[in-house]
Backbone and ligand atoms as CSV (ligand in chain L), in Angstrom:
chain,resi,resn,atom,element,x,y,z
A,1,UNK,N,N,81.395,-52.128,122.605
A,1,UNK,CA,C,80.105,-51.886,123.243
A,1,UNK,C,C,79.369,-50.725,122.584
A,2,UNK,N,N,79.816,-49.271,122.288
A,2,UNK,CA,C,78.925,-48.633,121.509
A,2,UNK,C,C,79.198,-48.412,120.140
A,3,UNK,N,N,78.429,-48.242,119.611
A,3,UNK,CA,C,77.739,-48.527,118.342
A,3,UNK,C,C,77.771,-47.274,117.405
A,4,UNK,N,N,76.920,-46.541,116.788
A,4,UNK,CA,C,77.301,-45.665,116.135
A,4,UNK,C,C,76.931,-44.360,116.827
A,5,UNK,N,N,77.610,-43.291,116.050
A,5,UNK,CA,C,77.222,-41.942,116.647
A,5,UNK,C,C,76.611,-41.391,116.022
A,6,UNK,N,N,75.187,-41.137,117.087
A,6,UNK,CA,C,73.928,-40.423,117.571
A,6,UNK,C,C,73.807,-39.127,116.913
A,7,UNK,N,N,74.760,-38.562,117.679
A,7,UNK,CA,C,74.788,-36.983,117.117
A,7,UNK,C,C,75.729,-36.872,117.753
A,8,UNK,N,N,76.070,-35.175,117.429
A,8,UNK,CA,C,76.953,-33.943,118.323
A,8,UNK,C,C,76.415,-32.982,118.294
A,9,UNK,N,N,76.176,-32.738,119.809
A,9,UNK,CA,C,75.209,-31.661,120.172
A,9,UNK,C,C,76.014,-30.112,120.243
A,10,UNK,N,N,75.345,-29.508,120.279
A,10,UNK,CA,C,76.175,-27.783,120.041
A,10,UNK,C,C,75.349,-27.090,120.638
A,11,UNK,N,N,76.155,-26.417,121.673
A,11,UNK,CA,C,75.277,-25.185,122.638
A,11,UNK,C,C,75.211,-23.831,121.541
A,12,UNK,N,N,74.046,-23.833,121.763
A,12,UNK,CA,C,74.076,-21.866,120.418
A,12,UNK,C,C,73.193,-21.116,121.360
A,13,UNK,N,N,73.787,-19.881,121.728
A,13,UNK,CA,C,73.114,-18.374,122.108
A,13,UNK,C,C,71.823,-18.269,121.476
A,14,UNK,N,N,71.894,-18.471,120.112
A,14,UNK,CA,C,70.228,-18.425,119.162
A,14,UNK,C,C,70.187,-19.679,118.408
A,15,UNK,N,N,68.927,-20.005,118.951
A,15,UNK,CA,C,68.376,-21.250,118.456
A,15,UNK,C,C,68.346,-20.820,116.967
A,16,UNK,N,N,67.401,-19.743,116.949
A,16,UNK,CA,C,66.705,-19.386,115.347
A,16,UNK,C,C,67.688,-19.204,114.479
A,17,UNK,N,N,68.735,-18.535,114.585
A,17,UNK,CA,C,70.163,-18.029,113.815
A,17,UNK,C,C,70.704,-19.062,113.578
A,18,UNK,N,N,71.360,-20.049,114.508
A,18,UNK,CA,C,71.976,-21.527,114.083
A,18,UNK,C,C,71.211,-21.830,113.056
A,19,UNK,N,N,69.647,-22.319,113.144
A,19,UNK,CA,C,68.678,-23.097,112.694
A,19,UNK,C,C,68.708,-22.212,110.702
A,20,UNK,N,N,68.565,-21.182,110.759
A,20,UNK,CA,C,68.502,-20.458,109.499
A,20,UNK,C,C,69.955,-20.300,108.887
A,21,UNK,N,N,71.257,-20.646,109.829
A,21,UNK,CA,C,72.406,-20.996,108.824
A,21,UNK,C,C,72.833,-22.224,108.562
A,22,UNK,N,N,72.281,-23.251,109.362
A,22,UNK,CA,C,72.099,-24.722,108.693
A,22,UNK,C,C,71.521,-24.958,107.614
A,23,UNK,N,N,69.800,-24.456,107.881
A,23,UNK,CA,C,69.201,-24.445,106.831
A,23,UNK,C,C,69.749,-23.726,105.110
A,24,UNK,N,N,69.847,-22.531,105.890
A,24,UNK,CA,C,70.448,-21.597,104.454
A,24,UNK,C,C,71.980,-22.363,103.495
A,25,UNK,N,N,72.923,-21.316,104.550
A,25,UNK,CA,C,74.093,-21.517,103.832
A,25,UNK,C,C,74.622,-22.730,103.953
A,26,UNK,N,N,74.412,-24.257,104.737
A,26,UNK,CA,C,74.785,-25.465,104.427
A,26,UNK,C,C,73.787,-26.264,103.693
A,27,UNK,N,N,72.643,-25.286,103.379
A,27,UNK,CA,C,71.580,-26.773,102.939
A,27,UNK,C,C,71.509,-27.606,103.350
A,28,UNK,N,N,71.198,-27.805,105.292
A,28,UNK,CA,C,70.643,-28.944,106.044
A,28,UNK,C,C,69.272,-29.328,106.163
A,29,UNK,N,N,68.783,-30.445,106.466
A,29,UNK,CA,C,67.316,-30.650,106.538
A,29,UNK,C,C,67.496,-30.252,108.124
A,30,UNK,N,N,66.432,-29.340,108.497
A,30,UNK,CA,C,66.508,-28.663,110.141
A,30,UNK,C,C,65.349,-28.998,110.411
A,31,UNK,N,N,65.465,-29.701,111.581
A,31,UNK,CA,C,63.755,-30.010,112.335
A,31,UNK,C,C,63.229,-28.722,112.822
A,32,UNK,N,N,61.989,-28.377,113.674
A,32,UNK,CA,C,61.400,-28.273,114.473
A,32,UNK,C,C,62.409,-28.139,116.048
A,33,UNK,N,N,62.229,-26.848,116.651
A,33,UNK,CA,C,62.547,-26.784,117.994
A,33,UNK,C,C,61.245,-27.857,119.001
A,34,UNK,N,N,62.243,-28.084,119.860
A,34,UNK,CA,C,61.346,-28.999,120.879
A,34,UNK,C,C,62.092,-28.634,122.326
A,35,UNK,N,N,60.808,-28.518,123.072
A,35,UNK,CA,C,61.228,-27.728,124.034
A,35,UNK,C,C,61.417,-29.206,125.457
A,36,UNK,N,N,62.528,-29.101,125.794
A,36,UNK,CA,C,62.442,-30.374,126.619
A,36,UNK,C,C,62.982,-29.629,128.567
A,37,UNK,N,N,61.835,-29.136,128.974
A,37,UNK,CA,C,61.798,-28.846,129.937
A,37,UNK,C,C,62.712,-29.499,131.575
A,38,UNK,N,N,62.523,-31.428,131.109
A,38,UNK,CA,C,63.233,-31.900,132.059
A,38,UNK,C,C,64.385,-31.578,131.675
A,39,UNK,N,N,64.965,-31.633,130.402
A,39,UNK,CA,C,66.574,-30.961,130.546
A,39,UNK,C,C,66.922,-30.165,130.710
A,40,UNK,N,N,66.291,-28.996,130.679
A,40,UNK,CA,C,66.655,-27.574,130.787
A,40,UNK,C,C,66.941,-27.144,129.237
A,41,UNK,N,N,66.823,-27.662,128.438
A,41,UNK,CA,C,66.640,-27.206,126.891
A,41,UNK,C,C,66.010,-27.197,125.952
A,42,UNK,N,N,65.933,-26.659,124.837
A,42,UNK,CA,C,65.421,-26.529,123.819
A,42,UNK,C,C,66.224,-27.079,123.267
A,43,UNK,N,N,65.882,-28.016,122.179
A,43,UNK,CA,C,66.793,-28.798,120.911
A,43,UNK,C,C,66.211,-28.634,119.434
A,44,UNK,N,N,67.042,-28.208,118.921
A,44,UNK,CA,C,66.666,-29.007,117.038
A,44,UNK,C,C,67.625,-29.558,116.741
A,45,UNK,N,N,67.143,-30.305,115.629
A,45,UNK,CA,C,67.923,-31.523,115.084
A,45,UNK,C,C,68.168,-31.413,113.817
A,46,UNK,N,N,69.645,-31.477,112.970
A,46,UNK,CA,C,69.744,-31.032,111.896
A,46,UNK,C,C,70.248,-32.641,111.387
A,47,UNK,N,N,69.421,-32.815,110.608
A,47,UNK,CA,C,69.355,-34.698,109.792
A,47,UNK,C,C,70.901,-34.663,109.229
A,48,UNK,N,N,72.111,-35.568,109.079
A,48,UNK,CA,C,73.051,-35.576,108.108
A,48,UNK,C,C,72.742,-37.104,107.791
A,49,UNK,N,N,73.346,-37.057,106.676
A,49,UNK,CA,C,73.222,-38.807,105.806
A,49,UNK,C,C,74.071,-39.759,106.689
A,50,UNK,N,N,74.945,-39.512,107.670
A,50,UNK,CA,C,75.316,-40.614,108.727
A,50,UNK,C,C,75.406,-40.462,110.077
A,51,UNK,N,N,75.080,-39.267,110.322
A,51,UNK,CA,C,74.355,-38.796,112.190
A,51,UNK,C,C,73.747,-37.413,112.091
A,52,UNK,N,N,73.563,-37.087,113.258
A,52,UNK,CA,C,72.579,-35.938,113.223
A,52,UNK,C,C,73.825,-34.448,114.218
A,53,UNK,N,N,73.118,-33.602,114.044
A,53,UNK,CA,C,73.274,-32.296,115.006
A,53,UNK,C,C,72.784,-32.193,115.709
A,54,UNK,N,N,73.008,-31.537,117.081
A,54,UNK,CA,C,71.928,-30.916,118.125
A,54,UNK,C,C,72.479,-30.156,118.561
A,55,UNK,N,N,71.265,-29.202,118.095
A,55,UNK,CA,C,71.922,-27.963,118.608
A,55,UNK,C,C,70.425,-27.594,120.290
A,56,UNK,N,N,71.541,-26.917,120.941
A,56,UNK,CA,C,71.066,-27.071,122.438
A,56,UNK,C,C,70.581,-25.478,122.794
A,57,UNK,N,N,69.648,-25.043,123.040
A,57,UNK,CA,C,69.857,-23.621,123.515
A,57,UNK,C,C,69.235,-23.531,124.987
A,58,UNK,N,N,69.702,-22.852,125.797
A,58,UNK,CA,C,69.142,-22.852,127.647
A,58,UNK,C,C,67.459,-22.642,127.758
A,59,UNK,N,N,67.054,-23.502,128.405
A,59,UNK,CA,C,65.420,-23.273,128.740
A,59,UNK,C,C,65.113,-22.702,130.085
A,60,UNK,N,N,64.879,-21.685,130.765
A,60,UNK,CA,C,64.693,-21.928,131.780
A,60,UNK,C,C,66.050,-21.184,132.664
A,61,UNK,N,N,65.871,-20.881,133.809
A,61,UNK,CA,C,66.638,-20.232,134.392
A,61,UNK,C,C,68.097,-21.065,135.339
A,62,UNK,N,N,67.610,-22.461,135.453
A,62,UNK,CA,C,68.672,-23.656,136.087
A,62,UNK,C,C,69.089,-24.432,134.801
A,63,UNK,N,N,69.238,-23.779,133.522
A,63,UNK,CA,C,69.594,-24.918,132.562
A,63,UNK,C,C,70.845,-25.133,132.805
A,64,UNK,N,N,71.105,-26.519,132.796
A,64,UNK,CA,C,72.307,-27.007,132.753
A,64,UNK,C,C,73.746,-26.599,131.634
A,65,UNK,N,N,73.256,-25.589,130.442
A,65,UNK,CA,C,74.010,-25.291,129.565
A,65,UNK,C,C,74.440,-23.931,129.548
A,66,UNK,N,N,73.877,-23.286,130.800
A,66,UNK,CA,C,73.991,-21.679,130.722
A,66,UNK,C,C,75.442,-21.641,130.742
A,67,UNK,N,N,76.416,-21.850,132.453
A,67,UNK,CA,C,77.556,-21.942,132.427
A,67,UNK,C,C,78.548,-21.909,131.211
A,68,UNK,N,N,77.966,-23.015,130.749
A,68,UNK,CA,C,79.047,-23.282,129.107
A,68,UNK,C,C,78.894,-22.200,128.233
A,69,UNK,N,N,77.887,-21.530,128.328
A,69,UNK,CA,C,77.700,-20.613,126.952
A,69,UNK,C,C,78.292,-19.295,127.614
A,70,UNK,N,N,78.383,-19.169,129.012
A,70,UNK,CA,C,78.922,-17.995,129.886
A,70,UNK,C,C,80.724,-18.382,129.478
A,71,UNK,N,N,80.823,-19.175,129.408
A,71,UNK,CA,C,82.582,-19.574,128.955
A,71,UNK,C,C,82.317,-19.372,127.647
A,72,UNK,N,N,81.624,-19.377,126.887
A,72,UNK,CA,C,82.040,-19.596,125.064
A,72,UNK,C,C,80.815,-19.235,124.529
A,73,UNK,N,N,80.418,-17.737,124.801
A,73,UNK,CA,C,79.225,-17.071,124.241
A,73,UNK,C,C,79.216,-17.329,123.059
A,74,UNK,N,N,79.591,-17.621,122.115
A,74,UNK,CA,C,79.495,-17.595,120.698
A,74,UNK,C,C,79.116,-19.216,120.284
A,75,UNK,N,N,79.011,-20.452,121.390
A,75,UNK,CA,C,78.239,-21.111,121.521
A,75,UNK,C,C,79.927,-22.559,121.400
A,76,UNK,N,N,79.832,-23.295,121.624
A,76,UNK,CA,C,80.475,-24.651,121.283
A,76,UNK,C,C,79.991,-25.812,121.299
A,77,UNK,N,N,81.040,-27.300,121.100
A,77,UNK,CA,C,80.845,-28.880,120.948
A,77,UNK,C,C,80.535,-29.027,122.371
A,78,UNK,N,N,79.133,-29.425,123.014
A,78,UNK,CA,C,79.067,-29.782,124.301
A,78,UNK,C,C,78.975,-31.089,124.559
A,79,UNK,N,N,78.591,-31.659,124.008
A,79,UNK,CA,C,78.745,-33.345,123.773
A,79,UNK,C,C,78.705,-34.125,122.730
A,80,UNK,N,N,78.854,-35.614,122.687
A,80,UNK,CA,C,78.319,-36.710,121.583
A,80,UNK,C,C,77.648,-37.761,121.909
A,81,UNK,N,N,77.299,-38.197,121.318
A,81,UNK,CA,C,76.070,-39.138,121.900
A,81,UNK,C,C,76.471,-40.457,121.013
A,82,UNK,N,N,76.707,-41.442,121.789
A,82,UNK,CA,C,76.599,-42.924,121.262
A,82,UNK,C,C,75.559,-44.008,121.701
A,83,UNK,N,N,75.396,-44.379,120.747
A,83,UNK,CA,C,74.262,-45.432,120.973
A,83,UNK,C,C,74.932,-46.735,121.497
A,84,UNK,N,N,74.013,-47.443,122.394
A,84,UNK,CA,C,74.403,-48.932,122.901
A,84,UNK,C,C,73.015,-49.660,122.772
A,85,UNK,N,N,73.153,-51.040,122.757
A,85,UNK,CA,C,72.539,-51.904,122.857
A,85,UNK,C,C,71.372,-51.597,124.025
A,86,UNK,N,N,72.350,-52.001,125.150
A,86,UNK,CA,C,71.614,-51.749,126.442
A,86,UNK,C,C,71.896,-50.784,127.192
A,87,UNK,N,N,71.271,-50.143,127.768
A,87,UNK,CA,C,71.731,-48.918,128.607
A,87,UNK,C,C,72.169,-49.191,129.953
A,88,UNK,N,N,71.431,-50.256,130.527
A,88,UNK,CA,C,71.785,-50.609,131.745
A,88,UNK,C,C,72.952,-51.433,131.538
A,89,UNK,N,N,73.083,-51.923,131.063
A,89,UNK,CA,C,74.430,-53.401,131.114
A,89,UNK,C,C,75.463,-52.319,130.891
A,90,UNK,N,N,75.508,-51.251,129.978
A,90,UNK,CA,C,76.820,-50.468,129.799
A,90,UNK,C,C,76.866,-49.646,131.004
A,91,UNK,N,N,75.874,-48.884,131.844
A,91,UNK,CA,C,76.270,-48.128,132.674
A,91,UNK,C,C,76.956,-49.181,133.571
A,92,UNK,N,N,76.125,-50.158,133.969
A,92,UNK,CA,C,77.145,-51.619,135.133
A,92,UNK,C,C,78.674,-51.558,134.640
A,93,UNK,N,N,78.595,-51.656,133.189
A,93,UNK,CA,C,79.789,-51.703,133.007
A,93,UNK,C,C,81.200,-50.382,133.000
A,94,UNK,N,N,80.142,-49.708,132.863
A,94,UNK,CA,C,80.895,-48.111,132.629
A,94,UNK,C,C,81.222,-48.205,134.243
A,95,UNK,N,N,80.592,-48.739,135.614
A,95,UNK,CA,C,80.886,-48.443,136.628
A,95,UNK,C,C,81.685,-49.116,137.372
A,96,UNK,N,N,82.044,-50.363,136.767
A,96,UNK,CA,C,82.835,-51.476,137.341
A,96,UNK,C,C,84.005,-50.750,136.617
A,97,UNK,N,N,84.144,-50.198,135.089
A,97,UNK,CA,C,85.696,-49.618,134.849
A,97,UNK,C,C,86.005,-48.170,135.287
A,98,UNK,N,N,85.953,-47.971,136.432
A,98,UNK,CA,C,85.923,-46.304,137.352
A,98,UNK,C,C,85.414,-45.003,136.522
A,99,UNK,N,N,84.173,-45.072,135.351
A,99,UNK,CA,C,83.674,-43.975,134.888
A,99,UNK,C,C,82.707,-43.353,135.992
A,100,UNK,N,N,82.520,-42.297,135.838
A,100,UNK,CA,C,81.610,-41.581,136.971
A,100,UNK,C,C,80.121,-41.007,135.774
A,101,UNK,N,N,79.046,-42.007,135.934
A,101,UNK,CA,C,77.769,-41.508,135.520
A,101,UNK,C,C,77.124,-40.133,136.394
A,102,UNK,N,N,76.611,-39.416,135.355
A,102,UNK,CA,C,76.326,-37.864,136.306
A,102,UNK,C,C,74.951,-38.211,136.476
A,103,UNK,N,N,74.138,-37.454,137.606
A,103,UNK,CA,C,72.924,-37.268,138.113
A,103,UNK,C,C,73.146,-38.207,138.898
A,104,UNK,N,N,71.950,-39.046,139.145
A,104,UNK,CA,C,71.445,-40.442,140.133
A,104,UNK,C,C,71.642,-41.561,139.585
A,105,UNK,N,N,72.523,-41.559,138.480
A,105,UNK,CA,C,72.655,-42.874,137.832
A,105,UNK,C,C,71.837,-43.410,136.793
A,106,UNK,N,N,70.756,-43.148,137.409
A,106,UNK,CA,C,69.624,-44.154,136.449
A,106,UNK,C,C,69.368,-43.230,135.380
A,107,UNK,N,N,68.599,-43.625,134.085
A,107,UNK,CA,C,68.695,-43.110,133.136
A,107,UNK,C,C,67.332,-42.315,132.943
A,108,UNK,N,N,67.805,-41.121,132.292
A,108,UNK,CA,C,66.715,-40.639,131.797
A,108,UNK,C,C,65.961,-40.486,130.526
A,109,UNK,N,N,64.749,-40.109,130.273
A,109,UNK,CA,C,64.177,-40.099,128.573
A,109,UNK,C,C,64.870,-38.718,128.193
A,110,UNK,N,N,65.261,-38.875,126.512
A,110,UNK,CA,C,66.018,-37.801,126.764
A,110,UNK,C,C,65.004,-37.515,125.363
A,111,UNK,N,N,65.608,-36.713,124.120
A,111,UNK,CA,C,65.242,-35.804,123.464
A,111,UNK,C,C,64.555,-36.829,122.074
A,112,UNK,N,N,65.081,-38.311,121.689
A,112,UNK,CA,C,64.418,-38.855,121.303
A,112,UNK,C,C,63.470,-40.355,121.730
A,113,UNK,N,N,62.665,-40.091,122.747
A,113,UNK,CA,C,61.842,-40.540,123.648
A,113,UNK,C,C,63.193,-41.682,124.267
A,114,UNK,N,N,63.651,-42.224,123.922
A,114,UNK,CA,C,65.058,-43.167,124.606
A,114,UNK,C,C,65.771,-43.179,125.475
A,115,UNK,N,N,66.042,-43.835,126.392
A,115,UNK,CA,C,66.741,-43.545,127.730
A,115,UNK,C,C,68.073,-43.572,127.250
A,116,UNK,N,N,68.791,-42.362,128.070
A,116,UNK,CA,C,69.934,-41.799,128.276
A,116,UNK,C,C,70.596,-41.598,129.207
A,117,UNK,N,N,71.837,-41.460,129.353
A,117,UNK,CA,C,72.808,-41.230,130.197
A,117,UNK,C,C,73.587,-40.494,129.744
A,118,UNK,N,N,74.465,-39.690,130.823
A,118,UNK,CA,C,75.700,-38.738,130.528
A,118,UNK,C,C,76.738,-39.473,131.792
A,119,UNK,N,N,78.081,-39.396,131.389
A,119,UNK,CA,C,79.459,-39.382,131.988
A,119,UNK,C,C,80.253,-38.727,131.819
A,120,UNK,N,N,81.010,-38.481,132.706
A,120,UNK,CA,C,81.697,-37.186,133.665
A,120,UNK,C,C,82.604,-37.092,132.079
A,121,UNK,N,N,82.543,-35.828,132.065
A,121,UNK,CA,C,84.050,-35.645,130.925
A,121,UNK,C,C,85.263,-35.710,131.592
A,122,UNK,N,N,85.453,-35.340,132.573
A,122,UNK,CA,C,86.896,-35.847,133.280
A,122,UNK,C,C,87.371,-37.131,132.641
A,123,UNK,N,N,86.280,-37.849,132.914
A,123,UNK,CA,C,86.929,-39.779,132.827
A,123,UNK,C,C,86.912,-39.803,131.162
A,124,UNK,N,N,86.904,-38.828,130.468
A,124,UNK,CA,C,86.557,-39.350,128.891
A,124,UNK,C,C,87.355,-37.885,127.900
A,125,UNK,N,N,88.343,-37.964,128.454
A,125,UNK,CA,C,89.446,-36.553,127.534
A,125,UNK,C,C,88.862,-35.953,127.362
A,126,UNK,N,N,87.890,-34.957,128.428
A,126,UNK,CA,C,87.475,-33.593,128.452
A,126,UNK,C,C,86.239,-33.753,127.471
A,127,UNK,N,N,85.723,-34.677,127.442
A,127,UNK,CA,C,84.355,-34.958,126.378
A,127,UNK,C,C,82.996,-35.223,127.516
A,128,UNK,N,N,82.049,-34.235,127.352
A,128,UNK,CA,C,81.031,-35.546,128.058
A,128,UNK,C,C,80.306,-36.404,126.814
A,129,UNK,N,N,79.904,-37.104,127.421
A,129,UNK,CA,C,79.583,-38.444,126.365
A,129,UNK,C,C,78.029,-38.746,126.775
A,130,UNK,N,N,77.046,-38.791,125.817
A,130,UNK,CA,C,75.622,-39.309,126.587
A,130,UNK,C,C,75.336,-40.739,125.610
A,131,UNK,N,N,75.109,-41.449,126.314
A,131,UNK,CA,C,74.757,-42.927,125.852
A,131,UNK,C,C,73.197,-42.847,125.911
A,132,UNK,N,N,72.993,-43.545,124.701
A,132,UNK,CA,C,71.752,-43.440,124.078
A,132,UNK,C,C,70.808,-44.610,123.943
A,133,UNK,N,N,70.164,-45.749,124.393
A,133,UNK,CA,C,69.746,-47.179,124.088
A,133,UNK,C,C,69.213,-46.667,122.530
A,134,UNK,N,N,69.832,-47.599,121.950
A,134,UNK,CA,C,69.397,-47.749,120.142
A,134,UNK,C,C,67.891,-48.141,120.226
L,1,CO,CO,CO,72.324,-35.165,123.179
């Protein structure tokens, strides 16, 4: 059912610092910060020749990523993102095999206009996982 991987997103303390040692000392192509308010983050996107980076930094005072960076100030792997076909047919299906989808279920637009979902890292070896419609 899913397809290839999206990215792996990375919580960083400094957006700008990540962004200027991608750029610099790995020679990445680094987007543009984009500020995505319904998530509670700021994202850039660092292009690789077979998935991307995202790096995540807290927007806002309820961001959902503060916690994590309060455990691992120096920033860590907060998720991966796989793409599916359909978003709805996999969450049906993600819910008929006892995964637990977080929020209200239904999906949201996430950082590249595309509806998304996240599931519980419990049900997925300590990973959360966000499904992505291709
Ligand atoms: Co993501």
């Amino acid at each position: 059912m899913i397809g290839r991987l999206n990215h792996v997103a990375i919580a960083v303390p400094d957006l700008a610092a990540a962004s200027a040692q991608y750029r610099g000392a790995l020679g990445a192509k680094v987007g543009a910060p984009q500020a995505e308010p319904d998530h509670g983050v700021t994202v850039v996107f660092v292009e690789l020749p077979n998935t991307k980076i995202e790096f995540l930094e807290p927007l806002g005072d309820d961001s959902p990523i503060l916690g994590f960076l309060e455990k691992s100030p120096s920033g860590g792997i907060h998720h991966l993102c796989y793409e599916v076909d359909d978003i709805t047919a996999a969450r049906d299906h993600l819910l008929t095999e006892g995964a637990r989808v977080l929020g209200n279920g239904e999906p949201k637009i996430g950082a590249h206009g595309k509806p998304v979902l996240f599931l519980h890292p419990k049900d997925f070896n300590g990973t959360l996982i966000e499904l992505e419609q291709a």
